[in-house]
BAGUSE-350729 format. One record per residue (C-alpha): x, y, z. Coordinates in steps of 0.1 Angstrom, whole numbers, padded with zeros to 4 digits, always signed. Layout:
<recs>
XYZ/...
</recs>
This chain:
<recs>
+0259-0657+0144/+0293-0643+0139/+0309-0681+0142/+0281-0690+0111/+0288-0669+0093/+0326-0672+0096/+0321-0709+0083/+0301-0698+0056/+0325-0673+0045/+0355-0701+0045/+0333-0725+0024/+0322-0697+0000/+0353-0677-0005/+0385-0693-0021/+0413-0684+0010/+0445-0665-0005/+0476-0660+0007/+0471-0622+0026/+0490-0603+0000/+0499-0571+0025/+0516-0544+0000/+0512-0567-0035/+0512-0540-0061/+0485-0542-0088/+0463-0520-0106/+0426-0526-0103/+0409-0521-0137/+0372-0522-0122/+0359-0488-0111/+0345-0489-0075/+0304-0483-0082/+0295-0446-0076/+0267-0446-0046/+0232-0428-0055/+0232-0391-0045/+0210-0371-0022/+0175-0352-0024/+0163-0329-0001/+0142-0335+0029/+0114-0317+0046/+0122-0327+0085/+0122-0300+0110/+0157-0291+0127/+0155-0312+0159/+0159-0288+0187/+0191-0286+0208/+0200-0303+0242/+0210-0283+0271/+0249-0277+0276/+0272-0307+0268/+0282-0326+0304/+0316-0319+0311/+0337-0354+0304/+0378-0353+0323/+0401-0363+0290/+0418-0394+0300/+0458-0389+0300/+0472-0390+0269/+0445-0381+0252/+0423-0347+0241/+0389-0356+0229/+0358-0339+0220/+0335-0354+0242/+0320-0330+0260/+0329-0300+0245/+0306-0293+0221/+0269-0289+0217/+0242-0312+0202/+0211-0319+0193/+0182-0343+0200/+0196-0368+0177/+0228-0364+0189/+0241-0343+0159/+0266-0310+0165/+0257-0281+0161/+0283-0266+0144/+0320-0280+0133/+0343-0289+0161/+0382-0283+0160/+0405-0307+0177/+0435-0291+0204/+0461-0315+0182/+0478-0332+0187/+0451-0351+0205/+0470-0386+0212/+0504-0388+0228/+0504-0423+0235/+0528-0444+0216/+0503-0473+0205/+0495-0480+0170/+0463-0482+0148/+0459-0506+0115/+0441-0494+0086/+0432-0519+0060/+0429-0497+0028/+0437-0503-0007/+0456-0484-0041/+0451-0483-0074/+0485-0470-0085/+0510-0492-0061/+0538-0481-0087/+0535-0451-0067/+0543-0461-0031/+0575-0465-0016/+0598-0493-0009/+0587-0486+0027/+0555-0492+0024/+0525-0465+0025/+0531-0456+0061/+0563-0443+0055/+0550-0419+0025/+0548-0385+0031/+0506-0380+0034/+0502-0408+0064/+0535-0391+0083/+0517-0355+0080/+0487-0374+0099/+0506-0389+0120/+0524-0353+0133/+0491-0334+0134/+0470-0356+0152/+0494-0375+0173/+0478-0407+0164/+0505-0433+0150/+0484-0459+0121/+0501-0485+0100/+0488-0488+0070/+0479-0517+0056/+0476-0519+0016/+0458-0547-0002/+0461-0553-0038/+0430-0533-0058/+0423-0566-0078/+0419-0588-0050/+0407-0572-0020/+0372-0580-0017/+0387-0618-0010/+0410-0601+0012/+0379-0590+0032/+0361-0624+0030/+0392-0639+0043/+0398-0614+0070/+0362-0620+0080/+0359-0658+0077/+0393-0660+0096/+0377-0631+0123/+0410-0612+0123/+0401-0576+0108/+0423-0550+0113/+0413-0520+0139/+0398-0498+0109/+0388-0517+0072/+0383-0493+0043/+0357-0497+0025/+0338-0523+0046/+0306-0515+0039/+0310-0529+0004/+0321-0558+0007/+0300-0573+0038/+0279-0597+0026/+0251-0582+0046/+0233-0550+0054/+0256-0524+0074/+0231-0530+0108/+0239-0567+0103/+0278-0560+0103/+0268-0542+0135/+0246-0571+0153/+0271-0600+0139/+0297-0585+0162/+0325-0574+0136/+0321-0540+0141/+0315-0512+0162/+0282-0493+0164/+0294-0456+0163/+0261-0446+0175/+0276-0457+0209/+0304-0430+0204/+0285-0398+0191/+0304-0374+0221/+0340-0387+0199/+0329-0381+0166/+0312-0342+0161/+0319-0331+0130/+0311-0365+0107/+0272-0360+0127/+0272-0322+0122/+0273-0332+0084/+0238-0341+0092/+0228-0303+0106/+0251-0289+0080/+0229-0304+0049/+0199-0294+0069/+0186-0323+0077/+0183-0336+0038/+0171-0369+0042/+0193-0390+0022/+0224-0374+0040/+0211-0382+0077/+0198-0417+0063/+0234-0427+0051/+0252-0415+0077/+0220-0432+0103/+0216-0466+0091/+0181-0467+0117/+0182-0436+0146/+0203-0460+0164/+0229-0476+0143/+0259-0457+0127/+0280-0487+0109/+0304-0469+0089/+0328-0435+0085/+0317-0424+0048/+0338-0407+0026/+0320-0370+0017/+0327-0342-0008/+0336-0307+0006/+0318-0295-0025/+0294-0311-0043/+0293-0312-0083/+0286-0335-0108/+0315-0361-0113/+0317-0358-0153/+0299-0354-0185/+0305-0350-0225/+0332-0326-0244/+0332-0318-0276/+0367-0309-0297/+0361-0270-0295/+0388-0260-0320/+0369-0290-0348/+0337-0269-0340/+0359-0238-0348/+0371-0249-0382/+0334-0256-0389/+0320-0223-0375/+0298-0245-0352/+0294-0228-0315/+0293-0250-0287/+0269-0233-0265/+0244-0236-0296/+0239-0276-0293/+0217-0281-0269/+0192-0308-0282/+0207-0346-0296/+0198-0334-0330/+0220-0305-0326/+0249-0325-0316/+0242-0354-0341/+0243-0327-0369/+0279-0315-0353/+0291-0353-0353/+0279-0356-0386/+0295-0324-0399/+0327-0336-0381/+0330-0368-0402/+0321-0353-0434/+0346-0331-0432/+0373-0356-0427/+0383-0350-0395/+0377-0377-0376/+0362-0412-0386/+0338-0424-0359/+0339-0387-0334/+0320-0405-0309/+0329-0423-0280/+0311-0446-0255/+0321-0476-0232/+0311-0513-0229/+0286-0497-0203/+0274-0475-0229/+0275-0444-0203/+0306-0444-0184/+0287-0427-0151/+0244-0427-0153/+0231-0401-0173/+0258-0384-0184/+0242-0385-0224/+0210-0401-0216/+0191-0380-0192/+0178-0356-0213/+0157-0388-0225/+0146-0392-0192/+0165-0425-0184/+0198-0440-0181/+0218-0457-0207/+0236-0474-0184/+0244-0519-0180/+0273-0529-0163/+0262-0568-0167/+0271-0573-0130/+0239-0558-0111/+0201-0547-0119/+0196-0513-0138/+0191-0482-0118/+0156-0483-0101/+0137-0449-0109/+0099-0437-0098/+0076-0427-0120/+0041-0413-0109/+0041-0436-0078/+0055-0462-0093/+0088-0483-0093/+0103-0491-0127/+0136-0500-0139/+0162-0486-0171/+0171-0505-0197/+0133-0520-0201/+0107-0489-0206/+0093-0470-0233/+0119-0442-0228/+0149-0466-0227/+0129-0479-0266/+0132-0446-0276/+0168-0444-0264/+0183-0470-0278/+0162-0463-0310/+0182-0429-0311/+0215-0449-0299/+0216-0472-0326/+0209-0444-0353/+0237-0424-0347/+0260-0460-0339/+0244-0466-0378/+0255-0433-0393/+0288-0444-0378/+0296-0418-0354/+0304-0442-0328/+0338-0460-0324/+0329-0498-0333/+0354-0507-0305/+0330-0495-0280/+0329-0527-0268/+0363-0532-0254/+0363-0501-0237/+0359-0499-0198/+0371-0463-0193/+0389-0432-0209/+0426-0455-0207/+0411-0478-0234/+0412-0450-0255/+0441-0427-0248/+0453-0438-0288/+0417-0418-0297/+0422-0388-0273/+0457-0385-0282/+0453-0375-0315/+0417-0364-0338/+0404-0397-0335/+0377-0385-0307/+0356-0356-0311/+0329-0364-0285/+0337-0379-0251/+0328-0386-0216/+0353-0365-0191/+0359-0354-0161/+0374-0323-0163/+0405-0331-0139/+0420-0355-0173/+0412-0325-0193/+0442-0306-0189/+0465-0340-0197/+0445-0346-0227/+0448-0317-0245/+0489-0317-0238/+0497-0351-0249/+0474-0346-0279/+0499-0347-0314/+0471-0317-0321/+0488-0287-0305/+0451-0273-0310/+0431-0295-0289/+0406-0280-0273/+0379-0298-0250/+0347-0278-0244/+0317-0290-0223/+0281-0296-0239/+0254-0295-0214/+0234-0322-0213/+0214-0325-0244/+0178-0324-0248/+0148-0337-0271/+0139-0302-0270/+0159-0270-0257/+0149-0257-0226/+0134-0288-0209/+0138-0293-0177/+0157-0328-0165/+0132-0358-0145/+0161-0377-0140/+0203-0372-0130/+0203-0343-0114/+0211-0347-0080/+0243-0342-0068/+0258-0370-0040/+0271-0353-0010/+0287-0385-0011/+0321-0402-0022/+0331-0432-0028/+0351-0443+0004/+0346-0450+0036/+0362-0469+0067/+0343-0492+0099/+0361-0497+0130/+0364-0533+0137/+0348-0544+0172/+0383-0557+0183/+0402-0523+0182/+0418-0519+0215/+0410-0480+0214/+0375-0476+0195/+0377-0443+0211/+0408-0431+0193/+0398-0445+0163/+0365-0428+0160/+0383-0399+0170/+0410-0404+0144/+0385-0405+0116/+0364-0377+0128/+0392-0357+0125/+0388-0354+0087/+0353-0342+0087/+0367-0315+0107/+0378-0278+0085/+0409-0278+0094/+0415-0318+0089/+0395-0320+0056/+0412-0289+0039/+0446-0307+0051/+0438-0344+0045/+0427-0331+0008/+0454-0313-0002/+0481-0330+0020/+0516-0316+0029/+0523-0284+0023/+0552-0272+0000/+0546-0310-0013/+0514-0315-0031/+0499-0275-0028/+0510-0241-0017/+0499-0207-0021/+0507-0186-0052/+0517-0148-0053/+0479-0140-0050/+0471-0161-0020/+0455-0190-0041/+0459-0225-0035/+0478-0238-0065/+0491-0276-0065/+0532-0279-0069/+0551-0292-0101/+0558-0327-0081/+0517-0329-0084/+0512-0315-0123/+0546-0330-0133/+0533-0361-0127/+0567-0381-0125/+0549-0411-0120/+0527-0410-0152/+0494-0419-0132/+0476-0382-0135/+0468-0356-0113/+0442-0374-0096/+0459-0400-0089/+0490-0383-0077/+0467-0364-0054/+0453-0398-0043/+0486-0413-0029/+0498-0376-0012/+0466-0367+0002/+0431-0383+0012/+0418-0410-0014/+0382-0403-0015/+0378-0439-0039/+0388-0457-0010/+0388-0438+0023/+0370-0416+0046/+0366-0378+0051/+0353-0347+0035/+0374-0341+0004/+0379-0310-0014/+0362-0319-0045/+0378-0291-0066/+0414-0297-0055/+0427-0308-0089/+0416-0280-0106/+0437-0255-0083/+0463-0251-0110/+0463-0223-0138/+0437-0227-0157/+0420-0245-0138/+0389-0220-0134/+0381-0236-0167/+0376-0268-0154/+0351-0260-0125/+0333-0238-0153/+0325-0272-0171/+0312-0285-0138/+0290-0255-0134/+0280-0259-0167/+0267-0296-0162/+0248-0288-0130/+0210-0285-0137/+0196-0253-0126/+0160-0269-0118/+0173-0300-0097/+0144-0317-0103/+0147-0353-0091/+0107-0365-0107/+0119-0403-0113/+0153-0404-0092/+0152-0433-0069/+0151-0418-0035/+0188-0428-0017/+0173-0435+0015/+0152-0465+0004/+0159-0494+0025/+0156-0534+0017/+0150-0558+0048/+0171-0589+0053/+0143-0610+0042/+0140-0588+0007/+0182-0587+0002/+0179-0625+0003/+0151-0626-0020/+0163-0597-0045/+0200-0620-0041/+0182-0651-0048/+0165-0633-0081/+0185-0610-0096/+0214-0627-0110/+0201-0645-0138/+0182-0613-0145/+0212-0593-0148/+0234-0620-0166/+0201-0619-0193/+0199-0578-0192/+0236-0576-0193/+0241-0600-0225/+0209-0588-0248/+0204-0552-0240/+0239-0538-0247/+0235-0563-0281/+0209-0536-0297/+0232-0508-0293/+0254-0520-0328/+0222-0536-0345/+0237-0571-0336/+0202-0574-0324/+0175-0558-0343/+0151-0532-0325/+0120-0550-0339/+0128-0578-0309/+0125-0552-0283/+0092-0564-0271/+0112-0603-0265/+0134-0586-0251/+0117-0569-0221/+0092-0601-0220/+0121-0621-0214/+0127-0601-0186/+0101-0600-0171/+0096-0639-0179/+0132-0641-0152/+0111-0624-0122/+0117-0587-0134/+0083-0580-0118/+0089-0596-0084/+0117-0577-0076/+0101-0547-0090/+0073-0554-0062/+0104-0557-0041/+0113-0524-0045/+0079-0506-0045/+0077-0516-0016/+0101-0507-0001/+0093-0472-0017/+0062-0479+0001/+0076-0476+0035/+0098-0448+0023/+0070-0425+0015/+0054-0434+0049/+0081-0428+0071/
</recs>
């Protein structure tokens, strides 16, 4: 299997040159996975006292010294007696960076967050850095060529196969085999209480773990939309009155008459830069990235998709309206993300925009406005008061995540090595890095991050300068302190803003459950289907946002869709729903 699909690979992929440390920005955002809902499964009850397992020399591991449960699963968080390697030999970690003007000359093993890793746990890794814009042939080189490094970030994403097929083609390790080396990633299982969605990511099947993924320390929505809050002033509008999209189209509207800013409204050439973010209070999402299907969502029982229902009508209806009364920026198109716009946000151009409150702070200081003020709207609503159906589960989840390649020499050091930032002590440390560096504590005891961070020498943000001296959480494993960037005065501000955007209810009525599953049979079919479909969705839908394409062909619209197999892959999918529901 594994020589196949080697030979595949090589016919299918153009081969490159293996760029190593090439420097270059990737300018496509790494797709967010679906968050989490609750499940209803008993706690499995715990096994008798762990068997006692002699460390081999050189090394202090866990197995053994900790307690489980039936699946496996610790019971509570284990700390590691670092360092635990005192070996000399030497991991590789195939990883990638979206701001290479950052790293040193040396390379990224020589920077100062992989050399704090390398002094607390003993372990010694070179890191290996491909370009951002070229890595997923990187992979398919690596893979076709079967010479992957001993740990490749970001695996799962780019295997052209399920993550139990990565498993059974021999190209990586099944962790399962290794649950007495890695406690605390499974105790994220018992932590979350079971939740269904967490123990079904982290389990591909009750006996396959394919993959270290990346996890958030604290959970909270990623982003949502601000409003100017000293425009709103001038107009004695308040804020924490507009809660409906009439309400905040009357603001928009009462911002442009006034002369203050032209078109106040922002969106992207995905029309929502993350799902939900403006639509869900119209019970869908407004989101079309052109390059895969629309998010699947479950109403009464059964399977539909965004972009094609009487909801996503209504939408767009409402979409286009406001895009007519020119409140939105008729550039929307050429806009992937908040850099496309910085000319907008840095003066009164923008009045309403997607953020996440980490590039607040940045914002509002490089703005020629010394006034600039940001304020988070919740998530509007037809009607005040009404309770979400759709967006408001939180993922438990980031974006990152590493496999350990079949040929490592010492799988038990590397499972080890990335438990080690699921662990308390490794997470906090991994997510705020080197001490005195990137954080340290204030005259109060808080954790506040240092001028190198907020100065920002490198002009990249605090994000990213967090992302190159501490854990990437794009790109890597580990549980990452979400809230990190906002330790910095002021910055209880910011994590009001992701309060704010947190539904009370969590409702999840027509979110597509996470732990759905497709069979290899159905990802070859829904392959084999969906890309004219999206090519068709991804050219005509976002065409009715600017009245390019007139609302009155709607109904061609969504009959064209369905005319490119829309319905068989929506069979697809319900069943797999099916199973999903029956298990």
């Amino acid at each position: 299997m594994k020589k196949s699909l080697s030979l595949l690979l090589a016919l299918l992929m153009v081969l490159g040159i293996f760029a190593g440390c090439a420097k270059s920005p990737d300018a496509a955002s790494p797709t967010p996975p679906v968050s989490t809902d609750k499940g209803t499964e008993s706690t499995p009850p715990a096994d008798s006292a762990p068997p006692q397992i002699e460390d081999e020399p050189g090394y202090k591991y866990a197995a053994g010294k900790f307690e489980k449960d039936s699946l496996g699963c610790a019971l509570d968080f284990y700390e590691y007696d670092v360092p635990f390697c005192t070996t000399d030999e030497v991991l590789t970690y195939w990883t990638t960076n979206w701001t290479p003007q950052v790293i040193s000359e040396d390379g990224f093993t020589s920077m100062p967050f992989p050399q704090m890793l390398q002094e607390e746990t003993g372990v010694h890794v070179e890191w290996v850095i491909a370009p951002a814009t070229s890595r997923r042939e990187q992979f398919a080189t690596l893979l076709a060529s079967d010479s992957l490094f001993d740990m490749m970030g970001c695996a799962m994403s780019f295997y052209p196969g399920t993550p139990k097929n990565s498993v059974e083609d021999g190209y990586f390790v099944n962790l399962h085999d290794y649950l007495d080396y890695m406690p605390n990633y499974t105790h994220q299982v018992v932590q979350y209480d079971y939740d269904k969605d967490v123990y079904n990511k982290i389990f591909f099947d009750p006996e396959t773990i394919a993959c270290f993924y990346g996890m958030v320390h604290d959970p909270t929505p990623k982003m949502g939309y601000c409003i100017r809050g000293d425009f709103l002033d001038k107009l004695g509008i308040k804020g924490e009155e507009l809660l409906t999209y009439d309400q905040v189209h009357d603001a928009l509207v009462a911002i442009k008459n006034a002369g203050i800013s032209k078109y106040p409204m922002d969106i992207t050439k995905t029309v929502e830069m993350d799902t939900g973010i403006w639509s869900s209070g119209l019970d869908t999402y407004l989101y079309c990235n052109g390059t895969s299907l629309p998010n699947a969502r479950v109403v009464d029982g059964t399977v539909q998709f965004t972009l094609t229902e009487e909801d996503d009508r209504y939408a767009m209806n409402l979409l286009s309206s406001w895009y007519a009364d020119g409140l939105i920026n008729p550039n929307w198109g050429s806009v992937a993300d908040s850099t496309a716009i910085e000319d907008r946000l840095g003066s009164n151009e923008s009045a309403y925009c997607f953020f996440q409150p980490s590039g607040i702070a940045s914002s509002e200081a490089k703005n020629s406005d010394p006034d600039c003020r940001w304020d988070a709207l919740v998530r509007p609503r037809k009607v005040a008061g009404e309770a979400l159906k759709i967006g408001t589960k939180i993922t438990k989840f980031s974006y990152g995540g590493t496999a350990v390649s079949a040929k490592c020499e010492n799988i038990k050091l590397a499972v080890s090595w990335c438990d080690w930032f699921y662990s308390e002590t490794g997470a906090f440390k991994a997510s705020y890095g080197p001490q005195g560096l990137t954080w340290d504590y204030n005259e109060n005891g808080d954790i506040r991050l240092t001028e190198f961070v907020t100065n920002d020498s490198y002009h990249v943000g605090v994000s990213w300068m967090m992302a190159n001296f501490a854990l990437n959480g794009l790109a890597e494993h580990g549980m990452m302190h979400n809230l990190r960037s906002y330790a910095v005065e002021g910055g209880d501000r910011l994590v009001d803003m992701l309060t704010l955007w947190t539904e009370p209810t969590g409702a999840v009525a027509y979110d597509w459950p996470a732990s759905c599953k497709f069979t290899d049979e159905e990802n070859e079919q829904l392959n084999s289907l969906s890309n004219d479909l999206v090519t068709y969705i991804g050219e005509t839908w976002t065409s009715f946002v600017d009245g390019s394409r007139p609302m009155s062909e709607w109904d061609s619209y969504v009959a064209g869709a369905y005319k490119m197999g829309m319905q068989d892959i929506l069979d697809i999918y319900q069943a797999s729903y099916e199973r999903y529901l029956a298990s």
